[in-house]
Gaussian input, Z-matrix of N, CA and C with variables (Angstrom, degrees):
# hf/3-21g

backbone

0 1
 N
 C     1     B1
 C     2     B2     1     A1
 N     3     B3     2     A2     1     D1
 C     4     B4     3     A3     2     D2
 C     5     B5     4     A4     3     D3
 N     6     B6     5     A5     4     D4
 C     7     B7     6     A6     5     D5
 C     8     B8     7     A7     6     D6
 N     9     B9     8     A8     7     D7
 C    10    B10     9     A9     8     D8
 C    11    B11    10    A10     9     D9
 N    12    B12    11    A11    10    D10
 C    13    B13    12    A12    11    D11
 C    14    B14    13    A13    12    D12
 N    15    B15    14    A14    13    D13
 C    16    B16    15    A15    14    D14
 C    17    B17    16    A16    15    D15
 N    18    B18    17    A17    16    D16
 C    19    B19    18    A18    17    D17
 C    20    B20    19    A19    18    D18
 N    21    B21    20    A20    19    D19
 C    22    B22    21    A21    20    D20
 C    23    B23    22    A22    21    D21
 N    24    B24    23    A23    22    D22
 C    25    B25    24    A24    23    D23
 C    26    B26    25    A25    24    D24
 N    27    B27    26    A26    25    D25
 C    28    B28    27    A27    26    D26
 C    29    B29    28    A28    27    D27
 N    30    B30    29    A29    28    D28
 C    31    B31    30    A30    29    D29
 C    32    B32    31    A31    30    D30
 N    33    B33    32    A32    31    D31
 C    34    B34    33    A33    32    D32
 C    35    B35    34    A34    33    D33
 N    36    B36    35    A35    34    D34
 C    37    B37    36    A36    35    D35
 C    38    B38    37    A37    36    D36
 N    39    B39    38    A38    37    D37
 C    40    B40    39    A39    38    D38
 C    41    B41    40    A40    39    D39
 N    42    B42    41    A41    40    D40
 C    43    B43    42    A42    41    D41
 C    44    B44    43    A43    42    D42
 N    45    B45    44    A44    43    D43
 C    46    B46    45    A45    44    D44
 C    47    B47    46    A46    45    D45
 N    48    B48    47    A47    46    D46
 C    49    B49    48    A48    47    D47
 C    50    B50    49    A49    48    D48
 N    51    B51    50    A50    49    D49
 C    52    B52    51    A51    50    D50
 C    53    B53    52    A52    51    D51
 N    54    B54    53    A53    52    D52
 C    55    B55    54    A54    53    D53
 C    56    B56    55    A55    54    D54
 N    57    B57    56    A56    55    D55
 C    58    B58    57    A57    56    D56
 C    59    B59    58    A58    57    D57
 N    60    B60    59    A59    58    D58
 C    61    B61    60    A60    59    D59
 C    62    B62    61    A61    60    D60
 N    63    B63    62    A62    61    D61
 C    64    B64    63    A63    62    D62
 C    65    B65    64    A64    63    D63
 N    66    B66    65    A65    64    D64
 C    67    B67    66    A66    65    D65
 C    68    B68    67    A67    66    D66
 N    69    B69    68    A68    67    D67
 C    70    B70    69    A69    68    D68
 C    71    B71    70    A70    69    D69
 N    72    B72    71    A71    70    D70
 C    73    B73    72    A72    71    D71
 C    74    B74    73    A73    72    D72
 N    75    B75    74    A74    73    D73
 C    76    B76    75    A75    74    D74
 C    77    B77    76    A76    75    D75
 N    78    B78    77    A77    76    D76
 C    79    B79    78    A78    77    D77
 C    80    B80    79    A79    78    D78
 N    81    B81    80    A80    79    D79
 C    82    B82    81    A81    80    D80
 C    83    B83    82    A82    81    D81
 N    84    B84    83    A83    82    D82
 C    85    B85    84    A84    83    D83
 C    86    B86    85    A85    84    D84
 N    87    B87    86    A86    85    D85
 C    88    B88    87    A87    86    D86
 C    89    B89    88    A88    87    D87
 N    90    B90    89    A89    88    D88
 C    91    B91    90    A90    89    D89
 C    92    B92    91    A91    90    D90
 N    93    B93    92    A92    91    D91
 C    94    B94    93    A93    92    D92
 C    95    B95    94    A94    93    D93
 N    96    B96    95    A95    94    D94
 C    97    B97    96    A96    95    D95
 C    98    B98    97    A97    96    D96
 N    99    B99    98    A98    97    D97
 C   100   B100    99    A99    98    D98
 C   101   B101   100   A100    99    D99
 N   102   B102   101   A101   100   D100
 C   103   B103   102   A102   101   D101
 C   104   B104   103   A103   102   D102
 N   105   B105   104   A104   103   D103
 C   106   B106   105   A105   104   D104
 C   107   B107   106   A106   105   D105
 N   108   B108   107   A107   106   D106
 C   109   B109   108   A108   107   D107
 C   110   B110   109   A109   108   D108
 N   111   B111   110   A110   109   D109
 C   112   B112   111   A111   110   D110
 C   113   B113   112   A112   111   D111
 N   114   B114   113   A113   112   D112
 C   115   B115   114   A114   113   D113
 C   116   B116   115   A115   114   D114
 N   117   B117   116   A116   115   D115
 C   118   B118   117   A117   116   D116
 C   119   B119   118   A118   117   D117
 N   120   B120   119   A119   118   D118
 C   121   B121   120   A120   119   D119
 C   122   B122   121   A121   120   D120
 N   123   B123   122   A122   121   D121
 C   124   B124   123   A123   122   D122
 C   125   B125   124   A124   123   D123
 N   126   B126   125   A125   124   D124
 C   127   B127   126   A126   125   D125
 C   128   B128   127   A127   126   D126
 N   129   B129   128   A128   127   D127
 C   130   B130   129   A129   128   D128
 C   131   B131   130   A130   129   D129
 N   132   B132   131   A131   130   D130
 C   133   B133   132   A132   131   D131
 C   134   B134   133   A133   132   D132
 N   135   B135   134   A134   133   D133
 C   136   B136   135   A135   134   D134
 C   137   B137   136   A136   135   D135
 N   138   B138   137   A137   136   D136
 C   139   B139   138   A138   137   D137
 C   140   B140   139   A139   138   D138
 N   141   B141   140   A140   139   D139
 C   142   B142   141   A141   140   D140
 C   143   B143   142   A142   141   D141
 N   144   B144   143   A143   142   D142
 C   145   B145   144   A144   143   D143
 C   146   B146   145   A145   144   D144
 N   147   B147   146   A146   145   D145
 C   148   B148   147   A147   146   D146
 C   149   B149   148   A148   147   D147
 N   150   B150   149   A149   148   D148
 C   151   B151   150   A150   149   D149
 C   152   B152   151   A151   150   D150
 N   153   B153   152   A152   151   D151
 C   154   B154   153   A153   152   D152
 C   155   B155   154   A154   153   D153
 N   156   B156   155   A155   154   D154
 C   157   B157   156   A156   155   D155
 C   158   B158   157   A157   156   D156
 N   159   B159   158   A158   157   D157
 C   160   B160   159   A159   158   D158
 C   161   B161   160   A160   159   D159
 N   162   B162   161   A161   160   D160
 C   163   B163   162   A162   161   D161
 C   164   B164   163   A163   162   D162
 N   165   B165   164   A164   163   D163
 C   166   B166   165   A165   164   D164
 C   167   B167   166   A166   165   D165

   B1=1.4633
   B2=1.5324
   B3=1.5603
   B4=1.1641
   B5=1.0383
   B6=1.5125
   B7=1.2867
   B8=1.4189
   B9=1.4851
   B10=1.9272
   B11=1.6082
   B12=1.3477
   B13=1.3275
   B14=1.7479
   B15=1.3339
   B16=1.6713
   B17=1.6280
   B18=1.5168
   B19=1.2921
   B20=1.4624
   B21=1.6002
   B22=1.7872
   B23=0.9585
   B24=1.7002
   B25=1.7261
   B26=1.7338
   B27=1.8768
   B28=1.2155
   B29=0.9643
   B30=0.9253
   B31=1.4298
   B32=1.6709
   B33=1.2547
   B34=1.5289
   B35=1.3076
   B36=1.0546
   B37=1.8558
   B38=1.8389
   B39=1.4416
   B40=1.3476
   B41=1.6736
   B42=1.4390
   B43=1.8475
   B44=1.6169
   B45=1.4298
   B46=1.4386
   B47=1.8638
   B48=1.2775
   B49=1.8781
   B50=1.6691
   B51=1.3033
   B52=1.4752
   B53=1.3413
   B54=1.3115
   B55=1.4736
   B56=1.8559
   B57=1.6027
   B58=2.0279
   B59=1.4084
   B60=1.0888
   B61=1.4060
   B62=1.3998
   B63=1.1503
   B64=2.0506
   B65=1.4865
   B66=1.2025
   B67=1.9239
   B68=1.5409
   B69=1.4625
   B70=1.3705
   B71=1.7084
   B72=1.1330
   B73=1.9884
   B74=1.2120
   B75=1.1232
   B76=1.8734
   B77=1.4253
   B78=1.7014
   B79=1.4161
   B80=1.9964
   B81=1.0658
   B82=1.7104
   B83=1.4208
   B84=1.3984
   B85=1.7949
   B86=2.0604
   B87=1.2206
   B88=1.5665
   B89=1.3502
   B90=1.4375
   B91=1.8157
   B92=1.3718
   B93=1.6038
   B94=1.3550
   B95=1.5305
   B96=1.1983
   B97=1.6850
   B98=1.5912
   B99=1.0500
   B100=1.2638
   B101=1.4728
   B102=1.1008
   B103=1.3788
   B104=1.3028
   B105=1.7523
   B106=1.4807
   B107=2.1059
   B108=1.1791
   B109=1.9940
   B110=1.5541
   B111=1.2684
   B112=1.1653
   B113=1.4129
   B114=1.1916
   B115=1.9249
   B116=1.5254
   B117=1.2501
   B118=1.4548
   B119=1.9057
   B120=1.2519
   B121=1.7337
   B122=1.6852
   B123=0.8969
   B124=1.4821
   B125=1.5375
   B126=1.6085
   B127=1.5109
   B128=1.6268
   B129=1.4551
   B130=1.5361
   B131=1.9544
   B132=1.2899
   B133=1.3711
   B134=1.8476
   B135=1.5432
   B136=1.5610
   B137=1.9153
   B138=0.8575
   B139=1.2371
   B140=1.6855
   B141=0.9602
   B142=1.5598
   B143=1.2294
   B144=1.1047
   B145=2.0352
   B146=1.0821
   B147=1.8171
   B148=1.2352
   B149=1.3611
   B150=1.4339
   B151=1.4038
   B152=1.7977
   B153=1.5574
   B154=1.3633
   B155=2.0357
   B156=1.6257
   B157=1.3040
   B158=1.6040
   B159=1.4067
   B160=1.9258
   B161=1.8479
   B162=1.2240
   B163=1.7036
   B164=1.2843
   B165=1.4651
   B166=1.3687
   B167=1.5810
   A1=109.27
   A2=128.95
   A3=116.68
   A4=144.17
   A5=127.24
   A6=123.45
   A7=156.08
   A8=112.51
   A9=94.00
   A10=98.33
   A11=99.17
   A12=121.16
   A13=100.94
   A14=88.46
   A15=114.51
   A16=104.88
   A17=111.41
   A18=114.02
   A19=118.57
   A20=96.23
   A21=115.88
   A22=105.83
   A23=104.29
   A24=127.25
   A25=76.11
   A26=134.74
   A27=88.70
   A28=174.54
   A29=127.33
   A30=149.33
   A31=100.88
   A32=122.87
   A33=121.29
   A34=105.18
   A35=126.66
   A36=130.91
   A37=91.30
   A38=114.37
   A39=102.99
   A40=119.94
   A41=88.88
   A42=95.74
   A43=117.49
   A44=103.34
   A45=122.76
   A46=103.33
   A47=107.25
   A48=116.34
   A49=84.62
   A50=138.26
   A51=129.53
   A52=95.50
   A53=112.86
   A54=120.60
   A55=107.17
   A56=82.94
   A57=87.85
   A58=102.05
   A59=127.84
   A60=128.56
   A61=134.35
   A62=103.46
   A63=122.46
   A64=88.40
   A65=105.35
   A66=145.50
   A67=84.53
   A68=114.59
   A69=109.76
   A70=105.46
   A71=106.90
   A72=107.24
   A73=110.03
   A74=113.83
   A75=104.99
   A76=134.45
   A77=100.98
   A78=108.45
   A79=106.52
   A80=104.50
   A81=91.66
   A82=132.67
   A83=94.54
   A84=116.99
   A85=100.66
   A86=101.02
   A87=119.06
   A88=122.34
   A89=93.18
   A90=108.97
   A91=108.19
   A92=122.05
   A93=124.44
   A94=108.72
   A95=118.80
   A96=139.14
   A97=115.32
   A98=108.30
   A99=118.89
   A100=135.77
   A101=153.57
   A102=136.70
   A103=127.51
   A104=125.35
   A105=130.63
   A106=85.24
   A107=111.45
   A108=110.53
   A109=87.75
   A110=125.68
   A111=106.99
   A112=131.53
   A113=123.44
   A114=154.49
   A115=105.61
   A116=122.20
   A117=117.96
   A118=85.08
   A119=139.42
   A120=146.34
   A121=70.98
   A122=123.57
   A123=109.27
   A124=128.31
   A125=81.02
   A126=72.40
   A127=112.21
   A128=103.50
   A129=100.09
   A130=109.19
   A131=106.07
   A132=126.25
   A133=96.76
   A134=91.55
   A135=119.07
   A136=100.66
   A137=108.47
   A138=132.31
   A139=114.80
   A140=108.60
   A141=132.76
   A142=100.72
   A143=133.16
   A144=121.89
   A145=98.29
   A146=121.35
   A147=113.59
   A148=135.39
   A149=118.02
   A150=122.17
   A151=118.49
   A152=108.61
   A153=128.59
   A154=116.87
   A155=73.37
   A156=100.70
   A157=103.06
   A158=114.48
   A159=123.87
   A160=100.82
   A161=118.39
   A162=99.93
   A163=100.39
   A164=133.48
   A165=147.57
   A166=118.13
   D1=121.90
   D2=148.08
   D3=-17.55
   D4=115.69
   D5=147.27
   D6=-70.19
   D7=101.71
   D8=-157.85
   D9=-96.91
   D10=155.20
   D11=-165.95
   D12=-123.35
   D13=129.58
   D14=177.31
   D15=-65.09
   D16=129.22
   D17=-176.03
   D18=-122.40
   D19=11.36
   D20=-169.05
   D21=-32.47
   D22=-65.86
   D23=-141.15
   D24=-66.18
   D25=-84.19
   D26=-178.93
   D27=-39.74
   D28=-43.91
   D29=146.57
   D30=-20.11
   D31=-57.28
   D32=176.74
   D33=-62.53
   D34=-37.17
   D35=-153.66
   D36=-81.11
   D37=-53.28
   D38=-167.71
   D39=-73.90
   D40=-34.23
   D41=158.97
   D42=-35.58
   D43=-60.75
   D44=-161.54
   D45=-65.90
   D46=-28.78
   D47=-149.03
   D48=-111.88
   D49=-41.44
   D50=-162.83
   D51=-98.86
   D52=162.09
   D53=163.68
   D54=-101.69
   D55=176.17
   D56=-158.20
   D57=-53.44
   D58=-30.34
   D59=-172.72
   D60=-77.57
   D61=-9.15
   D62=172.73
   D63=-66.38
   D64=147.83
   D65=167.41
   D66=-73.11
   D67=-78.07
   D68=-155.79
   D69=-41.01
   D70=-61.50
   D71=-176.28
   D72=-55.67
   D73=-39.72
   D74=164.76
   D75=-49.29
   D76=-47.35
   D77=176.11
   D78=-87.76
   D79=-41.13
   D80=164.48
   D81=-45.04
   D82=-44.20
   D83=-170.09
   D84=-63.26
   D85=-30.41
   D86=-167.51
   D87=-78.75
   D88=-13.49
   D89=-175.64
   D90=-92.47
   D91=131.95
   D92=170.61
   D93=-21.15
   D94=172.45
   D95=147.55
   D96=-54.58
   D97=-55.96
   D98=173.64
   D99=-91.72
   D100=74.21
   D101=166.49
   D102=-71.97
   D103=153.41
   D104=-167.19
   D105=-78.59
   D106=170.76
   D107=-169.35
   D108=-89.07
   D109=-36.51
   D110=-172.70
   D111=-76.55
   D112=-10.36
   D113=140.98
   D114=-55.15
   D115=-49.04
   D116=-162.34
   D117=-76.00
   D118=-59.84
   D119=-142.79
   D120=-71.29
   D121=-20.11
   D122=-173.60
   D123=-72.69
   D124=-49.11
   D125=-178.45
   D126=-108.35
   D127=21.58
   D128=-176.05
   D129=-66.03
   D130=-38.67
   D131=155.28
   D132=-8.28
   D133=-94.35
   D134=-174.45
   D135=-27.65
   D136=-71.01
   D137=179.27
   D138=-28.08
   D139=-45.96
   D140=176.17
   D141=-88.95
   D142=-53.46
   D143=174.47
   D144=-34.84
   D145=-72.57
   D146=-168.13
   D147=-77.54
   D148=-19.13
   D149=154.07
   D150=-36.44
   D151=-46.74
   D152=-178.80
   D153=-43.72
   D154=-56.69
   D155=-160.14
   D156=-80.37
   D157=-36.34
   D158=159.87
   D159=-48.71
   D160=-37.91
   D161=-150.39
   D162=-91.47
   D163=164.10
   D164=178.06
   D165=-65.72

Protein backbone atom coordinates (compact mmCIF):
# COMPACT_ATOMS: atom_id res chain seq x y z
CA UNK A 1 0.00 0.00 0.00
CA UNK A 2 1.20 3.47 -0.61
CA UNK A 3 2.53 5.76 1.50
CA UNK A 4 1.32 9.40 1.50
CA UNK A 5 3.36 11.88 2.99
CA UNK A 6 2.23 15.12 4.67
CA UNK A 7 3.44 18.16 2.79
CA UNK A 8 1.80 20.86 5.19
CA UNK A 9 4.85 21.98 6.94
CA UNK A 10 5.91 22.73 3.23
CA UNK A 11 3.57 24.14 1.79
CA UNK A 12 3.60 26.58 4.97
CA UNK A 13 7.43 27.10 4.81
CA UNK A 14 7.37 28.15 1.07
CA UNK A 15 4.31 30.36 1.56
CA UNK A 16 6.07 31.97 4.48
CA UNK A 17 9.92 32.18 2.65
CA UNK A 18 8.69 33.00 -1.22
CA UNK A 19 6.81 35.88 -2.19
CA UNK A 20 3.28 35.65 -4.09
CA UNK A 21 4.98 35.69 -7.25
CA UNK A 22 7.50 32.56 -7.25
CA UNK A 23 6.32 29.51 -9.64
CA UNK A 24 7.79 27.38 -7.03
CA UNK A 25 4.98 28.65 -4.22
CA UNK A 26 2.48 28.51 -6.77
CA UNK A 27 3.06 25.07 -7.88
CA UNK A 28 3.81 23.83 -4.20
CA UNK A 29 0.92 25.78 -2.71
CA UNK A 30 -1.30 23.72 -5.51
CA UNK A 31 -0.41 20.27 -4.43
CA UNK A 32 -2.80 18.27 -2.17
CA UNK A 33 -1.77 17.96 1.65
CA UNK A 34 -0.89 14.73 1.09
CA UNK A 35 1.13 12.98 -1.58
CA UNK A 36 1.68 8.97 -2.20
CA UNK A 37 6.29 9.08 -1.68
CA UNK A 38 6.49 7.80 -4.88
CA UNK A 39 4.67 11.10 -6.64
CA UNK A 40 6.33 13.34 -4.14
CA UNK A 41 10.52 11.72 -5.29
CA UNK A 42 8.91 12.71 -8.40
CA UNK A 43 8.39 15.76 -8.53
CA UNK A 44 10.88 16.92 -5.99
CA UNK A 45 13.19 16.92 -9.17
CA UNK A 46 10.68 19.58 -10.74
CA UNK A 47 10.86 21.51 -7.74
CA UNK A 48 14.56 22.13 -7.77
CA UNK A 49 14.62 23.10 -11.65
CA UNK A 50 12.62 25.82 -10.64
CA UNK A 51 13.97 26.78 -7.38
CA UNK A 52 17.37 26.94 -9.59
CA UNK A 53 16.13 28.89 -12.14
CA UNK A 54 14.01 31.44 -9.31
CA UNK A 55 17.49 32.13 -7.46
CA UNK A 56 20.07 34.85 -8.46
Amino acid sequence: MPQNIDIRVLKNFVSTKFGSSSLLRKVIVAEPDYLPAEELVGKIGTWLAILREESP
